[in-house]
SEVOMI-194542 format. One record per residue (C-alpha): x, y, z; residue in one letter. Coordinates in pm, 1 decimal. Layout:
BEGIN
<node X="X" Y="Y" Z="Z" aa="A"/>
...
***
This chain:
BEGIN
<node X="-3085.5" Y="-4401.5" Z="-1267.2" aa="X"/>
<node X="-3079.3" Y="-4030.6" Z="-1399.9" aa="X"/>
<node X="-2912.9" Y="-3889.3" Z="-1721.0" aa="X"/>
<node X="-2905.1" Y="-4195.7" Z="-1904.1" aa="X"/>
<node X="-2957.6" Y="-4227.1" Z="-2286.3" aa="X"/>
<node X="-3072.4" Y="-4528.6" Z="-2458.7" aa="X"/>
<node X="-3044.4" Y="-4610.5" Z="-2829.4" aa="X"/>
<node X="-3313.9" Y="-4897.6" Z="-2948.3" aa="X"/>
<node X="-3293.5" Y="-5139.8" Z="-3237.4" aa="X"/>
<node X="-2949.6" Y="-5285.0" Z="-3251.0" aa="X"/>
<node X="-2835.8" Y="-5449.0" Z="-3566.5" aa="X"/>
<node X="-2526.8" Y="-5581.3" Z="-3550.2" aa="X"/>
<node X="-2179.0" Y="-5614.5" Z="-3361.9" aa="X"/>
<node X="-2036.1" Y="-5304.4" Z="-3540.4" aa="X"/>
<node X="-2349.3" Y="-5083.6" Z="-3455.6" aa="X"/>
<node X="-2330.0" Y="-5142.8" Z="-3086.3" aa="X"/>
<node X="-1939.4" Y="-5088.0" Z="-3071.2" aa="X"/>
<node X="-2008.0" Y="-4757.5" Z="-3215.8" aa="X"/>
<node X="-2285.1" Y="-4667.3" Z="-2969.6" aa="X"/>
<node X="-2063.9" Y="-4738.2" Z="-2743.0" aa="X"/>
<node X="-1756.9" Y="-4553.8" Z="-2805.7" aa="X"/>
<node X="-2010.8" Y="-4285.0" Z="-2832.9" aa="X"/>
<node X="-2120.2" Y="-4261.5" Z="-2508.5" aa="X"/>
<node X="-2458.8" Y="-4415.6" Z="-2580.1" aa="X"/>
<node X="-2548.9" Y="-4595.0" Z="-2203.0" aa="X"/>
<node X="-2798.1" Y="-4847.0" Z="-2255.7" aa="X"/>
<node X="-2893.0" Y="-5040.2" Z="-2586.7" aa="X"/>
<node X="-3211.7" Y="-5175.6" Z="-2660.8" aa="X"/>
<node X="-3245.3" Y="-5494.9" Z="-2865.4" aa="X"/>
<node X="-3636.0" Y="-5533.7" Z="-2944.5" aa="X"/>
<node X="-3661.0" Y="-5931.0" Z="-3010.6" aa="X"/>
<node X="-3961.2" Y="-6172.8" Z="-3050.5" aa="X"/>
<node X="-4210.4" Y="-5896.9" Z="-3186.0" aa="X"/>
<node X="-4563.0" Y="-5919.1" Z="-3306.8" aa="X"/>
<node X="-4477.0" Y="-5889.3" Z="-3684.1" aa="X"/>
<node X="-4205.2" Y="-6117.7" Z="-3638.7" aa="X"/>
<node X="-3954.5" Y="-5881.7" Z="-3802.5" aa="X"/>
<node X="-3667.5" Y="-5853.1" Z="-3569.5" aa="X"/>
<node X="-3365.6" Y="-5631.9" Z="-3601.4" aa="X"/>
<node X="-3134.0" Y="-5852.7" Z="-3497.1" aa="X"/>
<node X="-3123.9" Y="-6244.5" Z="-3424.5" aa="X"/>
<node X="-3173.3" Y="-6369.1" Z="-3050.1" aa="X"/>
<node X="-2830.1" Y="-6582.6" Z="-3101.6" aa="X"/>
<node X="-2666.4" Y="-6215.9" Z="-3204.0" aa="X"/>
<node X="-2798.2" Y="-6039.2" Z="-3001.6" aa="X"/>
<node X="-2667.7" Y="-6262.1" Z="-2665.1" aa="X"/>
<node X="-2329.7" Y="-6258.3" Z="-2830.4" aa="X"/>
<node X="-2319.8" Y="-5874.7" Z="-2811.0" aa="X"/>
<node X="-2504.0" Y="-5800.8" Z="-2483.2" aa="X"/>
<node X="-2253.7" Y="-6065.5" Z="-2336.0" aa="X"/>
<node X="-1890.5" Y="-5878.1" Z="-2473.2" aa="X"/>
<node X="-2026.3" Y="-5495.1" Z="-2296.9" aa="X"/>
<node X="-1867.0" Y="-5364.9" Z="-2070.0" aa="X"/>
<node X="-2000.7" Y="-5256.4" Z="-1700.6" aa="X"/>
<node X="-2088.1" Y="-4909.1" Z="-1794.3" aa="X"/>
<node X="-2301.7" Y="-5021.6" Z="-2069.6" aa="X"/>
<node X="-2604.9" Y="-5189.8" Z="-2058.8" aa="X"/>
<node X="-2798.9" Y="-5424.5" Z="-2295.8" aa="X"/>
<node X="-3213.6" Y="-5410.1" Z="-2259.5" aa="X"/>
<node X="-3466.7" Y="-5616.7" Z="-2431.6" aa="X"/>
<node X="-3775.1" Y="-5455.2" Z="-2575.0" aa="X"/>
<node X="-4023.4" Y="-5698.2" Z="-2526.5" aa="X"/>
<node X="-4419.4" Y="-5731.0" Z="-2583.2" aa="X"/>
<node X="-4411.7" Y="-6006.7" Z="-2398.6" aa="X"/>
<node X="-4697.7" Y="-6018.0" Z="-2139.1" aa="X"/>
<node X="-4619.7" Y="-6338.0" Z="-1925.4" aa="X"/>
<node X="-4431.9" Y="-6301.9" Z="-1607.4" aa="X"/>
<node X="-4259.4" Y="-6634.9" Z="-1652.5" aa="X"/>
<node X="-4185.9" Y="-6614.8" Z="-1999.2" aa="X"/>
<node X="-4072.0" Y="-6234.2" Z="-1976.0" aa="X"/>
<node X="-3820.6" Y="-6378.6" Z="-1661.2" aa="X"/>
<node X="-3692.1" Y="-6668.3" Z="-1873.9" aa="X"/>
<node X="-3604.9" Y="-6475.0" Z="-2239.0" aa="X"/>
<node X="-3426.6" Y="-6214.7" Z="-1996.2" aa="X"/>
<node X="-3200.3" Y="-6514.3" Z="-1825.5" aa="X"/>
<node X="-3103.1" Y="-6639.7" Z="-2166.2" aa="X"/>
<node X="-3032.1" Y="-6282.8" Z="-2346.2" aa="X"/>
<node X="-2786.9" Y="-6190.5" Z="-2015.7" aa="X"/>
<node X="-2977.0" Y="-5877.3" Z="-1985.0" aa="X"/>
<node X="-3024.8" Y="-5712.2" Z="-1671.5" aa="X"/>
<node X="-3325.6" Y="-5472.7" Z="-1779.5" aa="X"/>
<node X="-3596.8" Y="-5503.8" Z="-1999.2" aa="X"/>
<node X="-3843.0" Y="-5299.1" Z="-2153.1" aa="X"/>
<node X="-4218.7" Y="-5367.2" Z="-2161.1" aa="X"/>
<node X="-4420.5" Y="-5255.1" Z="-2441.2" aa="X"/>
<node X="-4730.3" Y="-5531.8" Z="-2398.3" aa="X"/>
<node X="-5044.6" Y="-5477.4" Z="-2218.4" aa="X"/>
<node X="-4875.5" Y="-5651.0" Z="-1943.2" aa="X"/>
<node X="-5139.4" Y="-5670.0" Z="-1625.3" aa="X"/>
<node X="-5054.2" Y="-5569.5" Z="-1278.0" aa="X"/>
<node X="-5047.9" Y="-5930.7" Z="-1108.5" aa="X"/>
<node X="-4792.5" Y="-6012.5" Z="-1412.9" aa="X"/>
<node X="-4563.0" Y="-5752.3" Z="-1313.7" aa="X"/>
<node X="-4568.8" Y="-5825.4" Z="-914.6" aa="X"/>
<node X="-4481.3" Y="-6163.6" Z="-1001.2" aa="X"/>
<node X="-4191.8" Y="-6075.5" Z="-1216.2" aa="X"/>
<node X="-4038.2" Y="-5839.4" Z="-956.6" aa="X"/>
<node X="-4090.9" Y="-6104.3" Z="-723.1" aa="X"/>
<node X="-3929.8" Y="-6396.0" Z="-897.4" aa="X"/>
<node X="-3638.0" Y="-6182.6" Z="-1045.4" aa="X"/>
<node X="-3583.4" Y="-5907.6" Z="-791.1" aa="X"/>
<node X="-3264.7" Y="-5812.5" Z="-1012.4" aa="X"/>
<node X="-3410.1" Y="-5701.8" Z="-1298.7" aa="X"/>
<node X="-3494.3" Y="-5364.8" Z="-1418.9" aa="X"/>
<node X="-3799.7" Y="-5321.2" Z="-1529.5" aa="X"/>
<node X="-3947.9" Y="-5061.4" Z="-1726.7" aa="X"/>
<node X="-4315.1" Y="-5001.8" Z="-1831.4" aa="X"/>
<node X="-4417.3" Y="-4840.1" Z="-2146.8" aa="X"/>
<node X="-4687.4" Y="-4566.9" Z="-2136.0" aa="X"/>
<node X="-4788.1" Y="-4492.6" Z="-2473.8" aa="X"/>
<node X="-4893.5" Y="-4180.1" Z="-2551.7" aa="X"/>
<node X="-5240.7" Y="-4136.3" Z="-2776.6" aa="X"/>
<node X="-5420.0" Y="-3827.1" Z="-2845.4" aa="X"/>
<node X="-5648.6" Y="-3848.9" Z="-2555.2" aa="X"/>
<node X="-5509.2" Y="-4084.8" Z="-2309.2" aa="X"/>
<node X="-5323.1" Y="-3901.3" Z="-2026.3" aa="X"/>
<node X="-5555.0" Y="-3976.3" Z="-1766.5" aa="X"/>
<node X="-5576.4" Y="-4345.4" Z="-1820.5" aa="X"/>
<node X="-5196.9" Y="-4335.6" Z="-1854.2" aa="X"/>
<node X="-5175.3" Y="-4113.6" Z="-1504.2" aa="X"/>
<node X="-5411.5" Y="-4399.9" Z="-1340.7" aa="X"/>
<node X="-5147.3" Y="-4631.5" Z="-1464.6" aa="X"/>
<node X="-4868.9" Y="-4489.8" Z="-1310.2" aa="X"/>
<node X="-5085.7" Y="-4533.8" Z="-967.4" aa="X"/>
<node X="-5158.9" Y="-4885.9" Z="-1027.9" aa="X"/>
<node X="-4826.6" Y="-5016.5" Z="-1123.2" aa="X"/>
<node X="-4545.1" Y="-4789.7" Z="-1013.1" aa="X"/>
<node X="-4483.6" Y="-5042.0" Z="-705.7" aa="X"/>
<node X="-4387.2" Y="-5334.6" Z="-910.1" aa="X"/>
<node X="-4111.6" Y="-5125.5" Z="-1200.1" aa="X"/>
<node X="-3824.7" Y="-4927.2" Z="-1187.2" aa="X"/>
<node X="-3876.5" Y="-4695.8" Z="-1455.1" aa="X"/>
<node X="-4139.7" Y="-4600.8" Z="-1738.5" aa="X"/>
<node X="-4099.2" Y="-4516.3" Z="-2063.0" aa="X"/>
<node X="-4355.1" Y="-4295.0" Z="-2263.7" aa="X"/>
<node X="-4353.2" Y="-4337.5" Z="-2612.4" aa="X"/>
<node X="-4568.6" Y="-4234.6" Z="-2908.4" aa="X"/>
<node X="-4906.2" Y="-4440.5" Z="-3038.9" aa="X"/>
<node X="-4894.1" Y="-4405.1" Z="-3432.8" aa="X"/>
<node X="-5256.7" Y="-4444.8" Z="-3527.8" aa="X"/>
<node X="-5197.8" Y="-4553.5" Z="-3898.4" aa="X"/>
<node X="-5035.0" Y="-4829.9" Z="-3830.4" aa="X"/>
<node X="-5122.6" Y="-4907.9" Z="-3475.9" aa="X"/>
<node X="-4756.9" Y="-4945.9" Z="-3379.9" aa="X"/>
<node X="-4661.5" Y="-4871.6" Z="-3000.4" aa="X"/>
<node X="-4314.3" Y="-4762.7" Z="-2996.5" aa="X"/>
<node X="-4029.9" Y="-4683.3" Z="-3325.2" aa="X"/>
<node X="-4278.4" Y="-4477.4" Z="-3514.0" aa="X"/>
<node X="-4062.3" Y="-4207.0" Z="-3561.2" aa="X"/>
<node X="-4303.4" Y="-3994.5" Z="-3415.7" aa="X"/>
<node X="-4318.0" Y="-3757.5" Z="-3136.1" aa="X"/>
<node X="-4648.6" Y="-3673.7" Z="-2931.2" aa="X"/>
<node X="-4770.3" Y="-3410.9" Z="-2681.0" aa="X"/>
<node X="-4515.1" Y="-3373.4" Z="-2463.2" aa="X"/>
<node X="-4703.5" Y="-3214.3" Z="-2185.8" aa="X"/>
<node X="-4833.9" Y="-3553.8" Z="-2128.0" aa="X"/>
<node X="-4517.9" Y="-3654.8" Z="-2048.1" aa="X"/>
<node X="-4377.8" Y="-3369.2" Z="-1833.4" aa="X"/>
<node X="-4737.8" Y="-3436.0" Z="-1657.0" aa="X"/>
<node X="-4626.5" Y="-3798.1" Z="-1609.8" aa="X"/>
<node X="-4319.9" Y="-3695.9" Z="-1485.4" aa="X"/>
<node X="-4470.6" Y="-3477.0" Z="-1211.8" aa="X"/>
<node X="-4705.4" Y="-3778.8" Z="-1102.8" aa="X"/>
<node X="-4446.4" Y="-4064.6" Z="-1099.2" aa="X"/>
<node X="-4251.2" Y="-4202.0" Z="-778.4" aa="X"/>
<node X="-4055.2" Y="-4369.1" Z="-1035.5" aa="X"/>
<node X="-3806.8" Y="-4200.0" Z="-1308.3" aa="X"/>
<node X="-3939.5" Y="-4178.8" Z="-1645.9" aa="X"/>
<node X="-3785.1" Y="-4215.3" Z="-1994.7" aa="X"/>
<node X="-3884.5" Y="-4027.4" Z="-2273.9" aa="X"/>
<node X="-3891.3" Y="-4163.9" Z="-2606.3" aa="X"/>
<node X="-4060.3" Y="-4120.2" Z="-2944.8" aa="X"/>
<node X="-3966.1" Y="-3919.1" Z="-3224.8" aa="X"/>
<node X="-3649.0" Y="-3800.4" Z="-3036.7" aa="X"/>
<node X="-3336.9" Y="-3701.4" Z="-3255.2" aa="X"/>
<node X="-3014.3" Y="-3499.9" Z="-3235.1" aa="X"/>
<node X="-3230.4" Y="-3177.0" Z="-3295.0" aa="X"/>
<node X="-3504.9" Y="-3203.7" Z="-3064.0" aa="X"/>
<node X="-3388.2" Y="-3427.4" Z="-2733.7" aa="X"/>
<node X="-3236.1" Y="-3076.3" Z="-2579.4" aa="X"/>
<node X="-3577.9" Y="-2923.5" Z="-2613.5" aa="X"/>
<node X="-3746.0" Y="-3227.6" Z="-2458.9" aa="X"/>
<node X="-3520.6" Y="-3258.6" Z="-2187.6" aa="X"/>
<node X="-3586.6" Y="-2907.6" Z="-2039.0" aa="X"/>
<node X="-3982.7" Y="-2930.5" Z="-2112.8" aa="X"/>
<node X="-4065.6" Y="-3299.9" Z="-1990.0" aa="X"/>
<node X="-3745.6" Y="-3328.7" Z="-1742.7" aa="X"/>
<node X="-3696.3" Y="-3685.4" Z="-1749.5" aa="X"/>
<node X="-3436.8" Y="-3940.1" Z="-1586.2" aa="X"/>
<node X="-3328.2" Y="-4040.6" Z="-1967.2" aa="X"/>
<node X="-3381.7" Y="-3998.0" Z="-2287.6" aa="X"/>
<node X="-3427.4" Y="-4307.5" Z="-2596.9" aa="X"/>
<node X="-3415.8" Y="-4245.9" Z="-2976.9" aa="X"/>
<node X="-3435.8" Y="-4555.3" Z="-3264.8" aa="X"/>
<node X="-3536.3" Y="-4426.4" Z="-3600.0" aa="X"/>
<node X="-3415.0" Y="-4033.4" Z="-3531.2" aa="X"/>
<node X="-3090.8" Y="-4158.3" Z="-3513.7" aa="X"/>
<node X="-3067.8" Y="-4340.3" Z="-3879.3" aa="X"/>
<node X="-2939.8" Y="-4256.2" Z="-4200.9" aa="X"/>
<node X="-3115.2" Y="-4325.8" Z="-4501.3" aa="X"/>
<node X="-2917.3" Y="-4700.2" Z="-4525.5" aa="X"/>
<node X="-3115.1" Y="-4808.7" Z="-4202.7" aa="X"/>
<node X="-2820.3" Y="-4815.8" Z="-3977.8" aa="X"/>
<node X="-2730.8" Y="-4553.0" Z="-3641.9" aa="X"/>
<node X="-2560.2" Y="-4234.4" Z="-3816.4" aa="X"/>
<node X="-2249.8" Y="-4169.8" Z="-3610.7" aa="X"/>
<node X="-2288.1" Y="-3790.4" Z="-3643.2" aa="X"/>
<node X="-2676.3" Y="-3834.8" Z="-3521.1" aa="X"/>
<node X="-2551.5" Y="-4051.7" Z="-3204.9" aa="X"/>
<node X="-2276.3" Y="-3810.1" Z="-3149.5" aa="X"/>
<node X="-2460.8" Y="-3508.4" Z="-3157.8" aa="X"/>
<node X="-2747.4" Y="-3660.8" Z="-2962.2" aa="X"/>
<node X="-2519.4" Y="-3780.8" Z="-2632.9" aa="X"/>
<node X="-2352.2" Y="-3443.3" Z="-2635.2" aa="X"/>
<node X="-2719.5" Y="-3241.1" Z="-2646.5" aa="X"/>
<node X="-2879.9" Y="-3460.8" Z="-2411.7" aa="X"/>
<node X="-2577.1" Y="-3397.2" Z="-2153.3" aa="X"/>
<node X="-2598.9" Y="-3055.0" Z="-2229.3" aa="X"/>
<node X="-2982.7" Y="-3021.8" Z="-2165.1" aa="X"/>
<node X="-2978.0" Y="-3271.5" Z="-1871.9" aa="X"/>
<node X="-2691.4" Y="-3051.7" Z="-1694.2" aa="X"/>
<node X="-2922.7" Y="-2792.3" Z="-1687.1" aa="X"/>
<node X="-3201.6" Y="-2964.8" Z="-1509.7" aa="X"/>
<node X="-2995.6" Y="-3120.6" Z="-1215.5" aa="X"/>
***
C-alpha cells in the first residue's frame, strides 16, 4: 500500500461521492466514539461503504480495544480496514489478525511532546500483528487522540518511518498547504487529513480535497 490518501470523518452520501470523484482513496468513517458524538450514523455509514467502488476503500476509525468486538463491528460495516486509535494490547491484536486474516489493520501512534521512544518500542512490539500505522497528533487540552487539527513534530514521524517494517500513515494537522512538505520530510506510504480539509460549514471543501490529492501526488512522485 504506498501513495494512498485518506480523508476521515464522513458525513453523508454526497460528501463521500465527492471524495471520490476527487481522487480521495480511502475514507474513514470514525463510529462508536468515546464522547458518543459520531459523524455519521452506523446504518449510513454501511449504506455508503457498501455502493464504492473497488478502487475506493471505506475504513472505520475505531477506539475499540476488544479483538472480538473490533472483528464483529468491521463484518457488519463491510469494511475491509480499520483504524485503531484505542490502547489496544498486543495479545488483542494477534487475535484479531488471527481470526480475520483479511482485514487491514492499522495502529495509531500518537504523537505527544515527549513520547518517541515509547512510540519506537511500540512499533517493535506490535508491527507483527498490523499492516500499517498511523501517527497522529495528542492535543493536550482536550486529551483528544486523533482530529485535533493539529500537527506535531514531524521528526518523530520520519523517525518512525525509518524504524518500521510496516508502511506508515501520516496524519494530524495535514491540509492542502502543508501535506507536500510532509511528504518529502516524514516520507510516508500515505497521507490522512479530517478537519484541514473543511470549510467553515463543517463539511470537506472541494477546492481543499482537490488541491490536497493533486499535492500529495506531486510530493509522493518525488519520493518513489
Amino acid at each position: 500500500m504506498k501513495r494512498l490518501t485518506q480523508v476521515a470523518g464522513i458525513i453523508d452520501k454526497d460528501e463521500a461521492v465527492m471524495l471520490c470523484e476527487e481522487g480521495v482513496d480511502w475514507l474513514g468513517f470514525p463510529l462508536r466514539l468515546p464522547s458518543g458524538k459520531n459523524d455519521i450514523s452506523e446504518t449510513d455509514a454501511t449504506s455508503i461503504i457498501a455502493q464504492l467502488l473497488p478502487s475506493h476503500s471505506g475504513v472505520l476509525i475505531s477506539y475499540l480495544t476488544d479483538a472480538d468486538e473490533i472483528g464483529t463491528f468491521c463484518a457488519e460495516l463491510g469494511v475491509t480496514a480499520v483504524q485503531l486509535h484505542g490502547d489496544v494490547e498486543a495479545a488483542q491484536l494477534r487475535k484479531l489478525k488471527a481470526a480475520y486474516p483479511q482485514l487491514y489493520v492499522l495502529k495509531s501512534l500518537v504523537v505527544r511532546e515527549d513520547n518517541a521512544a515509547e512510540l519506537l518500542a511500540l512499533v517493535d512490539e506490535v508491527a507483527e500483528f498490523v499492516d500499517m500505522f498511523i501517527t497522529d497528533t495528542y492535543n493536550p487540552a482536550t486529551g483528544a487522540k486523533g482530529a485535533t487539527g493539529l500537527t506535531h513534530d514531524w521528526s518523530v514521524s520520519a523517525e518512525l518511518v525509518r524504524r518500521s517494517p510496516k508502511p506508515l500513515m501520516m496524519a494530524g494537522g495535514l491540509n492542502a498547504d502543508n501535506v507536500a512538505d510532509a511528504i518529502l520530510r516524514v516520507r510516508p506510504a500515505a497521507v490522512d487529513a479530517h478537519t484541514g480539509l473543511e470549510g467553515a460549514d463543517g463539511r470537506k471543501d472541494r477546492e481543499k480535497v482537490r488541491k490536497f490529492v493533486a499535492e500529495s501526488r506531486r510530493a509522493f512522485a518525488q519520493i518513489d
